[in-house]
C-alpha positions as CSV (number, residue, x, y, z in Angstrom):
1,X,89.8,102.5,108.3
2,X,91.0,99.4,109.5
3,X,94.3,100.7,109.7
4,X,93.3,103.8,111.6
5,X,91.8,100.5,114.3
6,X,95.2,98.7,114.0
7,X,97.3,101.9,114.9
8,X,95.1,103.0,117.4
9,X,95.0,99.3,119.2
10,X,98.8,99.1,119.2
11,X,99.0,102.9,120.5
12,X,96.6,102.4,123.3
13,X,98.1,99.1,124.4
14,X,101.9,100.9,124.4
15,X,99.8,103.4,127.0
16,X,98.3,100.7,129.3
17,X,101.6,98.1,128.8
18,X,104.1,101.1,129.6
19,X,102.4,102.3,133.0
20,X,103.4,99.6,135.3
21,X,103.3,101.7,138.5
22,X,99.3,102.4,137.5
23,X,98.6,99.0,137.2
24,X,100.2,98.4,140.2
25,X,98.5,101.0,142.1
26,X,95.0,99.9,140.5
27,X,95.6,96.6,141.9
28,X,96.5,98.2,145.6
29,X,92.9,100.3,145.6
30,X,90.8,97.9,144.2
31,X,92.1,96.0,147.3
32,X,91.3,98.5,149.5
33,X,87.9,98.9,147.8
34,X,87.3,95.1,148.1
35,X,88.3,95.6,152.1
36,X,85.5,97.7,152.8
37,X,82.8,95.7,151.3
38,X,83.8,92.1,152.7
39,X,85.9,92.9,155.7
40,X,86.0,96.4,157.1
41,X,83.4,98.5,158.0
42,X,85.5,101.4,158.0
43,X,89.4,101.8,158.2
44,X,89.0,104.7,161.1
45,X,89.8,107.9,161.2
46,X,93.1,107.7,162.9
47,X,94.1,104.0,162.2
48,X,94.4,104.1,158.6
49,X,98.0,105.3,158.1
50,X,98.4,101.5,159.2
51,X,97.4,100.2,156.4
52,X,99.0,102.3,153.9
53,X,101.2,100.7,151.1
54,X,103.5,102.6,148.8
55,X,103.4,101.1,145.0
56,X,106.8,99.2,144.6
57,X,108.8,102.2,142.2
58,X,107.6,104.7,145.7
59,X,105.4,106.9,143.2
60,X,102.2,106.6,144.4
61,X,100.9,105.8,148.4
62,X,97.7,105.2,149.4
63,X,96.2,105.4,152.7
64,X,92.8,104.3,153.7
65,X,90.7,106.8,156.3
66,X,87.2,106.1,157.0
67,X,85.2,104.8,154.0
68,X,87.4,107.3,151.7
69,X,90.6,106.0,149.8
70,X,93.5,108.7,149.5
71,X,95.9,108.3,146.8
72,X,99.1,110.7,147.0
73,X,101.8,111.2,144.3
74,X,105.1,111.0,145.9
75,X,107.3,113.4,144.1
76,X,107.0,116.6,143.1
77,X,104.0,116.9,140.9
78,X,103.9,118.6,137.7
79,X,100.5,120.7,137.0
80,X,98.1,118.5,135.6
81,X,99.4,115.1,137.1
82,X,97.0,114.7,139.9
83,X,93.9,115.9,137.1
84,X,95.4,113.0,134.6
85,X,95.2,110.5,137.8
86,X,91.9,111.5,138.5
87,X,90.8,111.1,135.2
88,X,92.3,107.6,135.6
89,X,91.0,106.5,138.3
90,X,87.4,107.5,137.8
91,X,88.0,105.8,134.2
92,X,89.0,102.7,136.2
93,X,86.1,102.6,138.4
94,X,83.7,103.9,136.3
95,X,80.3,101.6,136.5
96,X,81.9,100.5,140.0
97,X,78.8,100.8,142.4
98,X,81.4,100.3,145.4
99,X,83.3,104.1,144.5
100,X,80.5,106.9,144.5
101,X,83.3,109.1,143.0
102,X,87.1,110.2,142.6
103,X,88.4,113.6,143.3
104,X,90.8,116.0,144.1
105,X,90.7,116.7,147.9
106,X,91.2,120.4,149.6
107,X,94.5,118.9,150.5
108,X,95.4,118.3,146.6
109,X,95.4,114.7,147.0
110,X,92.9,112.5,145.4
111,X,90.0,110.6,147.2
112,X,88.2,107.7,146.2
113,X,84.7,107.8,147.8
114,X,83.5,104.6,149.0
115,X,80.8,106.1,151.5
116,X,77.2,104.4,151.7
């Protein structure tokens, strides 16, 4: 048993440590998040694309509009890439009473909802 705990420690920490560009794009929307609770009311409508940052490897962008948070894969996505970064990124804010809920948007992007 304890070895099943040891492998499974060791396989989960290979996920986490080898996904640098997530890490880096969880840092980048818990920013935003933060904005909107201490110094924006709302990014705007319009004005948002101002504020967009692209992760550092030019994977992922993400683009503030209103009180919502979209996040954008920037290469051709394979099917089931934006489901696994949804699934991510509600794992990530999950218990985070700032982020009603993630989702994949009409426009096949995902949203982070940050609405009151």
């Amino acid at each position: 048993m304890k070895n099943k705990i040891l492998i499974l420690s060791i396989y989960l920490f290979l996920i986490i440590g080898c996904s640098p560009s997530k890490n880096e794009l969880f840092k980048e929307t818990d920013s935003f998040v933060e904005l909107l609770q201490t110094t924006y009311e709302s990014y705007g409508i319009l004005g948002g694309s101002e504020y967009a940052k692209t992760t550092s490897d030019g994977l992922y962008t993400i683009t503030p509009v209103g009180r919502l948070i979209n996040v954008k894969i920037q290469k051709v996505a394979k099917s089931g890439e934006y489901e696994e970064l949804k699934q991510d990124l509600k794992d990530h804010y999950e218990g985070n009473v700032k982020v009603n809920d993630v989702y994949i948007c009409n426009a096949g992007t995902i949203m982070i909802d940050c609405r009151n």
